[in-house]
BANU-231682 format. One record per atom (N, C-alpha, C): residue number from 1; atom name; x, y, z. Coordinates in Angstrom, 1 decimal. Each point is the difference from the previous one (the first is absolute). Layout:
<nodes>
NODE pos site      X      Y      Z
NODE NUM   CA      X      Y      Z
...
</nodes>
This chain:
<nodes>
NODE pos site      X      Y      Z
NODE   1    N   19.9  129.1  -96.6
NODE   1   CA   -0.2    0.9   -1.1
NODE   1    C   -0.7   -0.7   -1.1
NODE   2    N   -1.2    0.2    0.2
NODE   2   CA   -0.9   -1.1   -1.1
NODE   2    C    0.1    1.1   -1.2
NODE   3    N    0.1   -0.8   -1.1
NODE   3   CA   -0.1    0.0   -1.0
NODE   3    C    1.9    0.4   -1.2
NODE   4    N    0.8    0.1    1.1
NODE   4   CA    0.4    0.4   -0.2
NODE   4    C    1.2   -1.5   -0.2
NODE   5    N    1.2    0.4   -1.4
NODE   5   CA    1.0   -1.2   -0.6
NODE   5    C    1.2    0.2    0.7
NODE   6    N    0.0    0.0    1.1
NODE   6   CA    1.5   -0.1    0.3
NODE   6    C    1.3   -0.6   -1.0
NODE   7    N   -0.3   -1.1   -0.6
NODE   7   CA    0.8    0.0   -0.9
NODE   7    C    1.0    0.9   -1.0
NODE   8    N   -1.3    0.3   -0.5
NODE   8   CA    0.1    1.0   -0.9
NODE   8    C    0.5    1.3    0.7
NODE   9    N   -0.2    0.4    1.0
NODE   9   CA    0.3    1.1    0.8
NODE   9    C    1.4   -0.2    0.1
NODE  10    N    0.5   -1.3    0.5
NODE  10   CA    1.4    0.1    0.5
NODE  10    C    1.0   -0.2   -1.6
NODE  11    N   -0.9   -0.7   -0.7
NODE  11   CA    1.2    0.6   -1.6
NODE  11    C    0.1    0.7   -0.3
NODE  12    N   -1.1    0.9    0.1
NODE  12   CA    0.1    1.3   -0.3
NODE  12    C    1.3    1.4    0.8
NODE  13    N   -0.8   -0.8    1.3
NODE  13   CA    1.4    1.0    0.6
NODE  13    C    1.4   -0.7   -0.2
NODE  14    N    0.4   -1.0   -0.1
NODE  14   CA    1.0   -0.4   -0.2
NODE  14    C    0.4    0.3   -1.7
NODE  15    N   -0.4    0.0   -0.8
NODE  15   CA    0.4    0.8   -1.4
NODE  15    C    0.3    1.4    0.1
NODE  16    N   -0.8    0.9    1.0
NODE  16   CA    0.5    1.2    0.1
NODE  16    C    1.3    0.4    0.6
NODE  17    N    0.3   -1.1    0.8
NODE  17   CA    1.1    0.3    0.8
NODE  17    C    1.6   -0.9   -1.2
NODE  18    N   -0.8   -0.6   -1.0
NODE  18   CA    1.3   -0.6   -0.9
NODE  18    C    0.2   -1.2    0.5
NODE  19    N   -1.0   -0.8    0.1
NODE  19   CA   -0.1   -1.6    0.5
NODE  19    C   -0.5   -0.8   -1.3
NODE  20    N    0.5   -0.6   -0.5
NODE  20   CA   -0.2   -1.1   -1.0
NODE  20    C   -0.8   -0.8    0.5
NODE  21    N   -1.2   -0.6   -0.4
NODE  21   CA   -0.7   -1.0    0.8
NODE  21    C   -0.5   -1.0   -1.7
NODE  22    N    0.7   -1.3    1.2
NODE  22   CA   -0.6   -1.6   -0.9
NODE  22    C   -1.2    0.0    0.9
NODE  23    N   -1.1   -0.6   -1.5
NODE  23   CA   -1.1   -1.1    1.3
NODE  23    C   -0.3   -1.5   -0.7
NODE  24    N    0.2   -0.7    1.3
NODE  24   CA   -0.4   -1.3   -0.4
NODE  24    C   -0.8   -0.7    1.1
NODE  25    N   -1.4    0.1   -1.0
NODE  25   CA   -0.6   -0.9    1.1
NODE  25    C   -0.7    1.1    1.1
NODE  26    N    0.4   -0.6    1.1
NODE  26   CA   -0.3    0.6    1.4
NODE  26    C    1.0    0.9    0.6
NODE  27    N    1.1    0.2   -0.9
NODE  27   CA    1.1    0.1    0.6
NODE  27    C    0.8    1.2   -1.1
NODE  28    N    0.1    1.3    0.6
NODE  28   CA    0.4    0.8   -0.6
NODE  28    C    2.1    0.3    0.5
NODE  29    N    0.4    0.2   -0.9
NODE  29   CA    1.4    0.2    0.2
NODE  29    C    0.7    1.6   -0.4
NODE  30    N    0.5    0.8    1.0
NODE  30   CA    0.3    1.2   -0.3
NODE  30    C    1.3    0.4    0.2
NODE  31    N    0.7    0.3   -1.1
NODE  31   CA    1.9    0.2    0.1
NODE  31    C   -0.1    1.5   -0.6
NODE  32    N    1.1    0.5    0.5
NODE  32   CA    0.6    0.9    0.0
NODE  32    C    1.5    0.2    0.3
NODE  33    N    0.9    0.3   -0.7
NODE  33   CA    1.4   -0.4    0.6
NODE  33    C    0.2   -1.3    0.5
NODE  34    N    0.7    0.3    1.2
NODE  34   CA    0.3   -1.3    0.7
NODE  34    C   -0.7   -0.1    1.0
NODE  35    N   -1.5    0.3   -0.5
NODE  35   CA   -1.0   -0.3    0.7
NODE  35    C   -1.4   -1.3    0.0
NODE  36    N   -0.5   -0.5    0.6
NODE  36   CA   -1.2   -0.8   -0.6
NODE  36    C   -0.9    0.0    1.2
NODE  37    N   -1.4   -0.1   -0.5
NODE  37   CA   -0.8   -0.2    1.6
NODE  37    C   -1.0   -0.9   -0.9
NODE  38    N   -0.5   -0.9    0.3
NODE  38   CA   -0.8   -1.1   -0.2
NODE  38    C   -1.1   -0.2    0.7
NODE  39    N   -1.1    0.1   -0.6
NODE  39   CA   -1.7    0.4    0.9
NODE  39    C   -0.5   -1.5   -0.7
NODE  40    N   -1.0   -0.8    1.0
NODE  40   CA   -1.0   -0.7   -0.6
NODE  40    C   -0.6    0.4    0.9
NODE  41    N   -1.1   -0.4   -1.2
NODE  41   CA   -1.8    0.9    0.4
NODE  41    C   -0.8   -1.6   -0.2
NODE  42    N   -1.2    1.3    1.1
NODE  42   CA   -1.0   -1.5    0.4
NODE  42    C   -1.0    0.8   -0.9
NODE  43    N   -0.4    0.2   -0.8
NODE  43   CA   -0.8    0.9   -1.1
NODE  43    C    0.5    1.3    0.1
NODE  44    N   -0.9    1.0   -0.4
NODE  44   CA    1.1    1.1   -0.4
NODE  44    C    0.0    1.0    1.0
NODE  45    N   -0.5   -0.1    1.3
NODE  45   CA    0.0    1.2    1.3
NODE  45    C    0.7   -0.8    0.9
NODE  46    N    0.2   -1.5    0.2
NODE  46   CA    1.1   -0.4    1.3
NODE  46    C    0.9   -0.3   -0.3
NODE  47    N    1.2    0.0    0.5
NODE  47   CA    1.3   -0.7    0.2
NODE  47    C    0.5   -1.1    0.5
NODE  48    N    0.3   -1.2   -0.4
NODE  48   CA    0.1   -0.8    0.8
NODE  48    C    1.8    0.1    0.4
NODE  49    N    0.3    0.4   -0.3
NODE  49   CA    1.6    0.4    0.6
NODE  49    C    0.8    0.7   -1.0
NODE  50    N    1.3    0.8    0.3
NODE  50   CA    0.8    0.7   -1.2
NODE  50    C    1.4   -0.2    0.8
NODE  51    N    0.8   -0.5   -1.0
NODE  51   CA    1.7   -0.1    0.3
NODE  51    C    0.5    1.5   -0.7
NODE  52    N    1.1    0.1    1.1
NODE  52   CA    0.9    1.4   -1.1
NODE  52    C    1.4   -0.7    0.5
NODE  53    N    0.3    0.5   -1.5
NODE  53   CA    1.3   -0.6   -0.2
NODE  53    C    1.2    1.2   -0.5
NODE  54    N    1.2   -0.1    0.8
NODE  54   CA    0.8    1.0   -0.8
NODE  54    C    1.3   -0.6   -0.6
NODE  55    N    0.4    0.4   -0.7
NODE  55   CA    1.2   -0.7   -1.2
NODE  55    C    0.0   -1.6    0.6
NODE  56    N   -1.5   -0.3   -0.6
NODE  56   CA   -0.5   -1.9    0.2
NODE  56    C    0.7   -0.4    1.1
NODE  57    N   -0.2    0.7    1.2
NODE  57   CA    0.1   -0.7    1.4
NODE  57    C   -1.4    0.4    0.8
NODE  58    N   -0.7   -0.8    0.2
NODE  58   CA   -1.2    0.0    1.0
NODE  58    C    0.2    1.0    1.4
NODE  59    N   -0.7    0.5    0.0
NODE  59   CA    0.1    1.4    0.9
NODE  59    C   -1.0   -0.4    0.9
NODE  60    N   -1.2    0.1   -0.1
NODE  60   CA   -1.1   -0.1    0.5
NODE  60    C   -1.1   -0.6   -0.4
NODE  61    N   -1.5    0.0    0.4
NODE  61   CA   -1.3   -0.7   -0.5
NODE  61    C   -0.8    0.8    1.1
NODE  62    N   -1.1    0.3   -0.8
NODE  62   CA   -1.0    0.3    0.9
NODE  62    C   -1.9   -0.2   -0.9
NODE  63    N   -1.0    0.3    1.2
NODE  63   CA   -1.2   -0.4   -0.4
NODE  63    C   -0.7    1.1   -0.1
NODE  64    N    0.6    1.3   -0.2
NODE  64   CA   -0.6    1.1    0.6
NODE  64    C    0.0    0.9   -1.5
NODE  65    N   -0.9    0.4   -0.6
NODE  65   CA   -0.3    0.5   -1.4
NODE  65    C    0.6    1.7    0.3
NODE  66    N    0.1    0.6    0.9
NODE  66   CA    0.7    1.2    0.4
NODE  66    C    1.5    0.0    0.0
NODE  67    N    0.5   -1.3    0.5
NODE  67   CA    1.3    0.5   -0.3
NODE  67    C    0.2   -0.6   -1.0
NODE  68    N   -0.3   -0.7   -1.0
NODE  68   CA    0.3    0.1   -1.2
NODE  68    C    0.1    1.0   -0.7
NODE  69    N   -1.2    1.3   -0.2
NODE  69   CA   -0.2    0.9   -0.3
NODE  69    C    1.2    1.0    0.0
NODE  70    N    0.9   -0.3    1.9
NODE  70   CA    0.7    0.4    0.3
NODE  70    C    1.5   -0.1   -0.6
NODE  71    N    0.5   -1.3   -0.7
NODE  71   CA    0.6   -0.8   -0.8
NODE  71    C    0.5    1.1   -0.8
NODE  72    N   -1.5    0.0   -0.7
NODE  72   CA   -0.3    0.5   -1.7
NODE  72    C    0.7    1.1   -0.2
NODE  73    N   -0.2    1.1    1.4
NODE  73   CA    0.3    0.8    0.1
NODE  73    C    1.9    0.5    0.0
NODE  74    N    0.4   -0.5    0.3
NODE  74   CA    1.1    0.3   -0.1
NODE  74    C    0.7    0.0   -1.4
</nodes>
């Protein structure tokens, strides 16, 4: 998708859905409840991996910018 900020795409959907998002750096942090999912970016369209975490126990990790999306969504 050239031209296009994934970054910015995925804060955006994650604010709509009521996701608080820190950024630091390369590395954006998104809570909600007893929720968090944790993205670093390799500039602002790849992912270099994302953890989701529920009431701060490590659930999963993946490299896949879709199911992050999919994360967000819930």
């Amino acid at each position: 998708m050239s031209g296009t900020d994934e970054r910015l795409a995925l804060s955006e959907a994650g604010q709509d859905k009521g996701w608080q998002r820190r950024e630091n750096g390369r590395v954006d942090v998104y809570l909600r409840a007893r929720y968090r999912v944790r993205v670093i970016w390799q500039g602002n369209d790849v992912i270099s991996g994302a953890s989701f975490f529920d009431d701060e126990m490590f659930e999963t990790y993946t490299r896949d910018l879709g199911k992050v999306r999919a994360w967000l969504k819930k």
